[in-house]
C-alpha positions as semicolon CSV with decimal commas, in nm:
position;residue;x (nm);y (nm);z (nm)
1;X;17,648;7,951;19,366
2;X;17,715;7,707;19,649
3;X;17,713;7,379;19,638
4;X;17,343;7,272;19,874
5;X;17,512;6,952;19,947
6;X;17,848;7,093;20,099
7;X;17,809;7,131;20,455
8;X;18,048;7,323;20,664
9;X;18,097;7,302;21,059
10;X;18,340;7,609;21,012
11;X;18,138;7,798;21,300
12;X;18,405;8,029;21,448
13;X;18,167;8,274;21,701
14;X;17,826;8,276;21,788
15;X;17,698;8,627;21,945
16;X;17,341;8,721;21,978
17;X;17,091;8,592;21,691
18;X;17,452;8,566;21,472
19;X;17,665;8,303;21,375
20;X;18,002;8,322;21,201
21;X;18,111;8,074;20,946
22;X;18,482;8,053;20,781
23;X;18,617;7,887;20,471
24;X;18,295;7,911;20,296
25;X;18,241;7,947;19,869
26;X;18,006;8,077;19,632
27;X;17,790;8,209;19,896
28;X;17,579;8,504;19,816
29;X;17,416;8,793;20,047
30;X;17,045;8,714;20,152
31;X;17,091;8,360;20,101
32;X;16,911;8,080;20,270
33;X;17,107;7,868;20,545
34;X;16,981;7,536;20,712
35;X;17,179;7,525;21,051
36;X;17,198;7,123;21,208
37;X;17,200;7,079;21,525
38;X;17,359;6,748;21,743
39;X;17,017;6,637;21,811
40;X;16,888;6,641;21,427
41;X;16,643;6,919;21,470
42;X;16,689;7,264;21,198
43;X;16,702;7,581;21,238
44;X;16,676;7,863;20,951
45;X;16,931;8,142;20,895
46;X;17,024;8,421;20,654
47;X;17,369;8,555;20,560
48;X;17,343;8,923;20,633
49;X;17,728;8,991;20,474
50;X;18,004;8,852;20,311
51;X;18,387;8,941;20,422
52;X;18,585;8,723;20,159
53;X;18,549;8,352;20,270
54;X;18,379;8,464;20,570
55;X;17,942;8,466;20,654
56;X;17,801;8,594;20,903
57;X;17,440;8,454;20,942
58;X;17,153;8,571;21,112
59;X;16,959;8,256;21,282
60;X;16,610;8,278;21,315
61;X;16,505;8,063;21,581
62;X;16,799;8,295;21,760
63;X;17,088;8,077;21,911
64;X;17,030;7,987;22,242
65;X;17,156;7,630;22,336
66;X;17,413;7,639;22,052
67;X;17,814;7,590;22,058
68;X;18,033;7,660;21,727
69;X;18,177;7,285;21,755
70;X;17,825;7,089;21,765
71;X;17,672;7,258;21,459
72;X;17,655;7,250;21,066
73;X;17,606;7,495;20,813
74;X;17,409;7,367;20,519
75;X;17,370;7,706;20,242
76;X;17,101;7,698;20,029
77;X;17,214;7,869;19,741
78;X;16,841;8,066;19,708
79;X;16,697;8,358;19,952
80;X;16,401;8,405;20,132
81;X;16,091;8,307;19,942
82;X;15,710;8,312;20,033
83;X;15,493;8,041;19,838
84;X;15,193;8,230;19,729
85;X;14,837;8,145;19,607
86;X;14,505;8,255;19,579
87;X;14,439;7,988;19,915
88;X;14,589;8,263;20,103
89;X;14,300;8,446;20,166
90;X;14,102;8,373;20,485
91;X;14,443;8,229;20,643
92;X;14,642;8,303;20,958
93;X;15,046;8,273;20,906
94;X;15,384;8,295;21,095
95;X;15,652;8,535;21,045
96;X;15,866;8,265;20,860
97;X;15,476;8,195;20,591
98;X;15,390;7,885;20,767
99;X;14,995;7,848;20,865
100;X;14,938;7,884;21,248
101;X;14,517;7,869;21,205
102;X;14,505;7,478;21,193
103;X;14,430;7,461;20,847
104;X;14,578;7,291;20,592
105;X;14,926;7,376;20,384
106;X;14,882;7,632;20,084
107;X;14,973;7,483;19,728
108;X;15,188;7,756;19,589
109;X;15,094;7,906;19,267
110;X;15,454;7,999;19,273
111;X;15,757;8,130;19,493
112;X;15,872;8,495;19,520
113;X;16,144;8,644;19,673
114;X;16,031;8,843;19,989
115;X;16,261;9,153;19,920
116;X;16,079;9,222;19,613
117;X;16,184;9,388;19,306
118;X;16,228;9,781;19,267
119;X;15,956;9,954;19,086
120;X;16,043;10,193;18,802
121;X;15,944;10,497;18,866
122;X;15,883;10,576;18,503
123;X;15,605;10,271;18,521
124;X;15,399;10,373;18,867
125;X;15,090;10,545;18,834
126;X;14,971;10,832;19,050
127;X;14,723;10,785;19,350
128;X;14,390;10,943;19,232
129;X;14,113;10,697;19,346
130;X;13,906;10,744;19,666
131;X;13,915;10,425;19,974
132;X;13,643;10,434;20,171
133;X;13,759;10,338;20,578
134;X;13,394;10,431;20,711
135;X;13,593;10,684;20,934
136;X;13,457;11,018;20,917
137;X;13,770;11,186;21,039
138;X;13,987;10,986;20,821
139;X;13,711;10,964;20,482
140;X;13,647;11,337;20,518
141;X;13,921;11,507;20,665
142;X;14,270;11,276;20,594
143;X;14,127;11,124;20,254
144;X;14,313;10,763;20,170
145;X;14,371;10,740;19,832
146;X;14,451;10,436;19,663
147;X;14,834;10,324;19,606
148;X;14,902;10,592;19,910
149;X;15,142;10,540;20,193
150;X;14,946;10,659;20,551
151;X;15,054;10,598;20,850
152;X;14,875;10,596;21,204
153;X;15,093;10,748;21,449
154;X;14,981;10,673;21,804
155;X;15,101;10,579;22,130
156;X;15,114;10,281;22,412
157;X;14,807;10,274;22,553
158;X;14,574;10,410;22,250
159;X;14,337;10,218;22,087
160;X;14,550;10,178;21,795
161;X;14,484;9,824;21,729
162;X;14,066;9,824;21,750
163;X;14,114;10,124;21,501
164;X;14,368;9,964;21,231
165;X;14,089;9,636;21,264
166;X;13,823;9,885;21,194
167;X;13,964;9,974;20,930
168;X;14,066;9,624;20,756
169;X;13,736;9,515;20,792
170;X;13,587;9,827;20,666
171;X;13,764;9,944;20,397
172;X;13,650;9,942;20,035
173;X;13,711;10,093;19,678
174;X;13,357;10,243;19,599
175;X;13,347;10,109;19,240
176;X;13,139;9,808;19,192
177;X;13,306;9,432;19,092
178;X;13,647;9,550;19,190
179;X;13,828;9,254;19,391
180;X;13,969;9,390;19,740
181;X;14,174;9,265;20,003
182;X;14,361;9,290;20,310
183;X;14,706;9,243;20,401
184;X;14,707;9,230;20,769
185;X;15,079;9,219;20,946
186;X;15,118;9,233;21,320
187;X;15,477;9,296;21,430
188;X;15,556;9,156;21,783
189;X;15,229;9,210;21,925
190;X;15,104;8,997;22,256
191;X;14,923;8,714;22,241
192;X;14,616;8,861;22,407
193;X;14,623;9,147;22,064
194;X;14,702;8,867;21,821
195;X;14,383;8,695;21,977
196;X;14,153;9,020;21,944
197;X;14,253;9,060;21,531
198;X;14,202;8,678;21,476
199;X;13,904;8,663;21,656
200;X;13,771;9,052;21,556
201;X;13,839;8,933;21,159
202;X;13,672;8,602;21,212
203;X;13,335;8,773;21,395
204;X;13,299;9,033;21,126
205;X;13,386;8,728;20,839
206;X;13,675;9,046;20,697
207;X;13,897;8,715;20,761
208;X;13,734;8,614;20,411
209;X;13,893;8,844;20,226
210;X;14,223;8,892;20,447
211;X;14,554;8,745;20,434
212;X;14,706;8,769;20,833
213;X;15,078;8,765;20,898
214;X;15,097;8,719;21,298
215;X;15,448;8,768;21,486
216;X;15,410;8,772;21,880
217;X;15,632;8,970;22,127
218;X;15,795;8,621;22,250
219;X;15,875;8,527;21,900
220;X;16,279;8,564;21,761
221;X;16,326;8,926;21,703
222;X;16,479;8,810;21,328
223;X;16,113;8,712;21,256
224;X;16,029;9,091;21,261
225;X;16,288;9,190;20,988
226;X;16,094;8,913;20,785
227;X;15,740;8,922;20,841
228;X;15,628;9,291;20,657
229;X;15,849;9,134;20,380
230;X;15,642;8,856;20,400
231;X;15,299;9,057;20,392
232;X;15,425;9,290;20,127
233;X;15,477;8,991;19,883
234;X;15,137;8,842;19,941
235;X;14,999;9,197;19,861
236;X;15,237;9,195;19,538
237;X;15,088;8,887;19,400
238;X;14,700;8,991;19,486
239;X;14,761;9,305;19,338
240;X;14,993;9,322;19,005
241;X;14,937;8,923;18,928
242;X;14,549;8,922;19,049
243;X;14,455;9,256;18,998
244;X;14,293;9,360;19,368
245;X;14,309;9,629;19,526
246;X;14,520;9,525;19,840
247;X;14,504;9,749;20,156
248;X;14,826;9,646;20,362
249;X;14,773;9,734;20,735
250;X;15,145;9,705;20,964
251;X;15,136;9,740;21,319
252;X;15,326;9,783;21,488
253;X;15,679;9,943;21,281
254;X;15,807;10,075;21,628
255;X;15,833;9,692;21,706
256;X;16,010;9,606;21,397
257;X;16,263;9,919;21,434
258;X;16,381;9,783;21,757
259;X;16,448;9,425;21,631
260;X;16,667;9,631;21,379
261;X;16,850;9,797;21,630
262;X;16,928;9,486;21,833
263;X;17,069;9,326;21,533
264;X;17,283;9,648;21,483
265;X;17,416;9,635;21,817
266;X;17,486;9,226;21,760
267;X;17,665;9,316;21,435
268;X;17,884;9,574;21,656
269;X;17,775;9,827;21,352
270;X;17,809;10,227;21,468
271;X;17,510;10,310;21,579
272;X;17,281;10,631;21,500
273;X;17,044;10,851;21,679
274;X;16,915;10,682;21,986
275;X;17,094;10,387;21,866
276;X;16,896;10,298;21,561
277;X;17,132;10,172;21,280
278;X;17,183;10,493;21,055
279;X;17,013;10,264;20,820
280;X;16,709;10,285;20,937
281;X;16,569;10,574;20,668
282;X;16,663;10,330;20,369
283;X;16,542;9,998;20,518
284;X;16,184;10,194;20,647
285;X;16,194;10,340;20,236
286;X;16,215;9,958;20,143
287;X;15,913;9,850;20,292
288;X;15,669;10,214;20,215
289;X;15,825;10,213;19,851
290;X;15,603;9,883;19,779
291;X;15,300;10,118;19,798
292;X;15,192;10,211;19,482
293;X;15,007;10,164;19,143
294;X;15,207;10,053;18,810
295;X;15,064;10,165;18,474
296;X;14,918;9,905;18,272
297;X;14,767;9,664;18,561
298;X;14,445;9,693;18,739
299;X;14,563;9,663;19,122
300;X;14,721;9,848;19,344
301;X;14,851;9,868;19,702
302;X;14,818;10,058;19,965
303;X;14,981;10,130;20,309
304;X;14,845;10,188;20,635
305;X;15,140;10,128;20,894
306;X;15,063;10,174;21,238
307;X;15,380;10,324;21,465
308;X;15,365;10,382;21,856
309;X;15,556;10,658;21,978
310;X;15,804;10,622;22,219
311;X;15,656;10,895;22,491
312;X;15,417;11,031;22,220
313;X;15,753;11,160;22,086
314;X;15,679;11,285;21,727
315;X;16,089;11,361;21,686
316;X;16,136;10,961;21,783
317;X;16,401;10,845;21,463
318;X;16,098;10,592;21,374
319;X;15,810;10,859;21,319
320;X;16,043;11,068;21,192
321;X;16,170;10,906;20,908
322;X;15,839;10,748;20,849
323;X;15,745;11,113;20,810
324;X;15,965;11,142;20,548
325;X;15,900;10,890;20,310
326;X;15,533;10,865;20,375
327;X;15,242;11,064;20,208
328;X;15,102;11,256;20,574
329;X;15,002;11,125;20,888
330;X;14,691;11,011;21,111
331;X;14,765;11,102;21,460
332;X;14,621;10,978;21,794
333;X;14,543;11,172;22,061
334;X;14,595;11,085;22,408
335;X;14,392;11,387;22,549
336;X;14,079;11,289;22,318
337;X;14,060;10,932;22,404
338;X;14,106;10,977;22,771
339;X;13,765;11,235;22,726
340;X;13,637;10,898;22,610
341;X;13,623;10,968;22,244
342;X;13,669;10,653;21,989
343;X;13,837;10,695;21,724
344;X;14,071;10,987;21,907
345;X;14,210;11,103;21,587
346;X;14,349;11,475;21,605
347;X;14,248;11,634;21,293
348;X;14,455;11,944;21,281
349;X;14,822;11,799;21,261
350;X;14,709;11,499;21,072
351;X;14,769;11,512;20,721
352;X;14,704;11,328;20,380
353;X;14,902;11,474;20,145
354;X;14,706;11,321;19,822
355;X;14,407;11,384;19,980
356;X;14,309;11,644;19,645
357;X;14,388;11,374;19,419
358;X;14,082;11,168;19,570
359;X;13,784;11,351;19,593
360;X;13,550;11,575;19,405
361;X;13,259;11,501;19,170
362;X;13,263;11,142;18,999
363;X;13,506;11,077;19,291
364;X;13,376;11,133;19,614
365;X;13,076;11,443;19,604
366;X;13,111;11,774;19,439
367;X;13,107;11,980;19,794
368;X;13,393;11,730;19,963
369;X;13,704;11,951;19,931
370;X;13,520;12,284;20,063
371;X;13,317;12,095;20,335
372;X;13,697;11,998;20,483
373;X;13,806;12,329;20,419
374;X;13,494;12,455;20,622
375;X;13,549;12,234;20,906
376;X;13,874;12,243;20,949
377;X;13,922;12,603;20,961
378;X;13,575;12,670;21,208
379;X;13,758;12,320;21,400
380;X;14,086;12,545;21,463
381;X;13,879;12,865;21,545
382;X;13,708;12,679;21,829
383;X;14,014;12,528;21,957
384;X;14,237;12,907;21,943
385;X;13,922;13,031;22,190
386;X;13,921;12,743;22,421
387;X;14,278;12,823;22,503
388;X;14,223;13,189;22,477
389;X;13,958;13,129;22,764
390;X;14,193;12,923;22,986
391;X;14,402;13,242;22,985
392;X;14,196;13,511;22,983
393;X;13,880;13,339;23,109
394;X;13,542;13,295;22,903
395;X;13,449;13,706;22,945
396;X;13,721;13,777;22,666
397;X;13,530;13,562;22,445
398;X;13,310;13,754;22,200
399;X;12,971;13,596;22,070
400;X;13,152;13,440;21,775
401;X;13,400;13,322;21,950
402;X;13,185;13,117;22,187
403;X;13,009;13,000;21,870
404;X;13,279;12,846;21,752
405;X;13,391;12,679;22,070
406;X;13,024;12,532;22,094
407;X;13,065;12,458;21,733
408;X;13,480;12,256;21,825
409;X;13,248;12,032;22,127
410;X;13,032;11,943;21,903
411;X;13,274;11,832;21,600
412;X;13,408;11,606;21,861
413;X;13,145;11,437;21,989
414;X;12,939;11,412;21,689
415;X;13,149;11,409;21,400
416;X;13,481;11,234;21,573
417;X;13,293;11,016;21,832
418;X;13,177;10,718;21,617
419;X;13,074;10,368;21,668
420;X;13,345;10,087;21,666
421;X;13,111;9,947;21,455
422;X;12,968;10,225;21,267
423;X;13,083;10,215;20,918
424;X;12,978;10,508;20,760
425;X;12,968;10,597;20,390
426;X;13,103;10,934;20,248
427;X;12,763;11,057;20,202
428;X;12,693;11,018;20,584
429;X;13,035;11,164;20,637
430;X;12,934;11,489;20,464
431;X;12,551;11,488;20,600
432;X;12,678;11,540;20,894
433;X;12,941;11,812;20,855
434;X;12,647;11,990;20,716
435;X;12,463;11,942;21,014
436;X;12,743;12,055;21,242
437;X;12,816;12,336;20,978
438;X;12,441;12,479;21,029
439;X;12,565;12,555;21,345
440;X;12,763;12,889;21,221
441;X;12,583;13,144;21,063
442;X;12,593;13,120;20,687
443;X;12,801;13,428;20,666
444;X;13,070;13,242;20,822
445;X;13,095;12,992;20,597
446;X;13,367;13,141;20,406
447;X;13,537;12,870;20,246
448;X;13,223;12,720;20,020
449;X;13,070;12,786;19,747
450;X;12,744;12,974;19,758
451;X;12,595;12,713;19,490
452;X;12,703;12,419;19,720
453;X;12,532;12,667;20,008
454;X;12,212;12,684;19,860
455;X;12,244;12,267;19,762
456;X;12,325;12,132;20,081
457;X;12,340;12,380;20,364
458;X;12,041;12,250;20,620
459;X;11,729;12,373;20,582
460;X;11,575;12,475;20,927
């Protein structure tokens, strides 16, 4: 290890948010540096490689007003921690974990290391328990299931934000006494959105139960690399050392891609596809791969990161590769919110890909999984003879077909359309499927049950 006392004004190059240091010993990747400047004040770094006696370190604060000669390198022989605590809930913080809100310091329980430790995949548990959102399209349809990994794919413009606040302040496991809470991480958003979570958390009192991580667009770019570490830490301790349920909410991961990428290009490394570090896959699997449930303890964590596509581009390297390592997909529609339609989720291309392993009697309600089935496929029906009209005109249509597109208006307004503020339960959810579902003839309805058809099909 290095010696915390030696300091070393060895600074050969500065470039960017890096800063290269010679002749140095003992010191280790992902280690701490304190960086002195002439006039006394600190700045915080972190080597990001080792050549030999050589460090390059990436500098927080970034290094503007800095010259090799006029600086010292003090290493600090430990890496990035987070001090955590139960104090943590109700509290606003800084990418770097220091308390923005006014409030006082947190007394650490204890200090963990931000990059976490690997979970054994021998020890995790498999996602089987229902989270409630109070979405309809997202409860029903895209089912979250705890220790899941589902991402909200949108893009500038959408309501995004006033949907991934929804949720945080709505969601809830449906069993009675279990302890939940909220990681809430917001990755180089303005200061006007930072404002409308603070403020949105604070109205609804969710900011009892939340822990907020707030990095704004004029904050350094290294801050971005850190703060979803930071988040995903706090969520660690709540969940495996306090046993809650933690819901960890990221927006936005486009944001933290590109301060990737402009470290790439500062490090000269090749780049990959549309300059993204090729990277990018394993350091996205980092963060999603702290999802999860681990056998033996009583919380869990779960991921809902929030990703803005570049041009609504779903082939963009960042939705891409979130694609991959993630368990489905909400997706945001620009067409439905510009109809006016809150929350504009598109149901047929979203996906949740545990969403079987989460509902069903003792779970959710007996009928769930044919309900979706049901409304899903008489959804897609509707939509195939909308476009079939825009081509052929509405005279092609036959009866059924102009059922079902009556039937595709209606699922949108009254089944997608909801409330910002409407929290419904799963039971409401369903009630009103049903409702819509009355619309077809019962002959239609080829994808329930006929018990579950006599239970719960409307009675006129």
């Amino acid at each position: 290890m290095a010696s915390i006392s030696k300091e070393y004004r060895t600074v050969t190059q500065i470039a960017g948010p890096l800063m290269f240091v010679e002749g140095v010993e003992g010191v280790t990747y992902g280690e701490l540096a304190d960086i002195k400047l002439q006039n006394g004040s600190l700045r915080r770094g972190r080597v990001l490689e080792i050549n030999g006696d050589k460090a390059m370190v990436q500098v927080f604060e970034g290094t503007s007003g800095l010259s090799p000669q006029d600086v010292k390198v003090k290493f600090l022989a430990k890496g990035m921690e987070l001090g955590v605590s139960l104090d943590m809930l109700g509290r606003v913080f800084d990418g770097s974990g220091r308390p923005i809100d006014d409030g006082p310091s947190i007394i650490p329980e204890k200090y963990l290391n931000v990059n976490g430790n690997p979970v054994n995949p021998y020890v995790r548990d498999y996602p089987n328990e229902f989270i409630q959102t109070g979405i309809s399209t997202i409860d029903l349809l895209n089912t979250l299931v705890r220790g899941q990994k589902l991402p909200l794919f949108s893009g500038s413009g959408l309501p995004h934000s006033r949907l991934a606040a929804q949720i945080a302040r709505q969601a809830t496991v449906l069993k009675t006494g279990e302890k939940f809470a909220v990681v809430f991480a917001a990755i180089g958003i303005t200061f006007e959105e930072a404002e409308f979570f603070v403020a949105d958390f604070r109205r609804t009192g969710a900011i009892e139960r939340s822990v907020v991580f707030i990095n704004l667009a004029d904050d350094p770019p290294i801050e971005r690399i850190a703060l979803p570490r930071m988040a995903l830490t706090a969520a660690e301790y709540l969940a495996f050392e306090k046993g809650m349920h933690v819901l960890v909410i990221m927006t936005d991961l486009t944001n933290y891609c590109e301060a990737l990428r402009e470290i790439s290009a500062a490090r000269r490394e090749v780049p990959g596809r549309r300059g993204y570090p090729g990277y990018l896959y394993t350091d996205l699997a980092t963060l999603y791969e702290r999802a999860g449930r681990i056998k033996g303890k009583t919380g869990s964590i779960t991921q809902i990161p929030v990703l803005t596509m570049p041009e609504d581009d779903k082939t963009h390297p960042v939705p891409d590769l979130t694609g991959y390592i993630t368990e489905g997909q909400i997706i945001i529609n620009r067409g439905l919110n510009a109809r006016g339609i809150y929350p504009p989720v598109d149901v047929l291309p979203s996906l949740s890909r545990l969403k079987d392993k989460g509902i069903g009697a003792g779970k959710t309600r007996e009928d769930h999984a044919d309900v979706m089935n049901q409304l899903y496929s008489a959804y897609a029906r509707g939509k195939n003879a909308k476009e079939l009209a825009v081509v052929l005109g509405e005279s092609a249509l036959s009866d059924a077909d102009i059922l079902f597109v009556k039937f595709a208006d209606a699922f949108e307004d009254k089944f997608v359309r909801q409330g910002e503020d409407e929290n419904r339960t799963i039971e409401e959810s369903l009630s009103i499927g049903w409702d819509l579902l009355a619309m077809i003839p019962r002959n239609e309805l080829k994808r329930i049950r006929d018990a579950f058809i006599e239970k719960y099909y409307p009675k006129k």
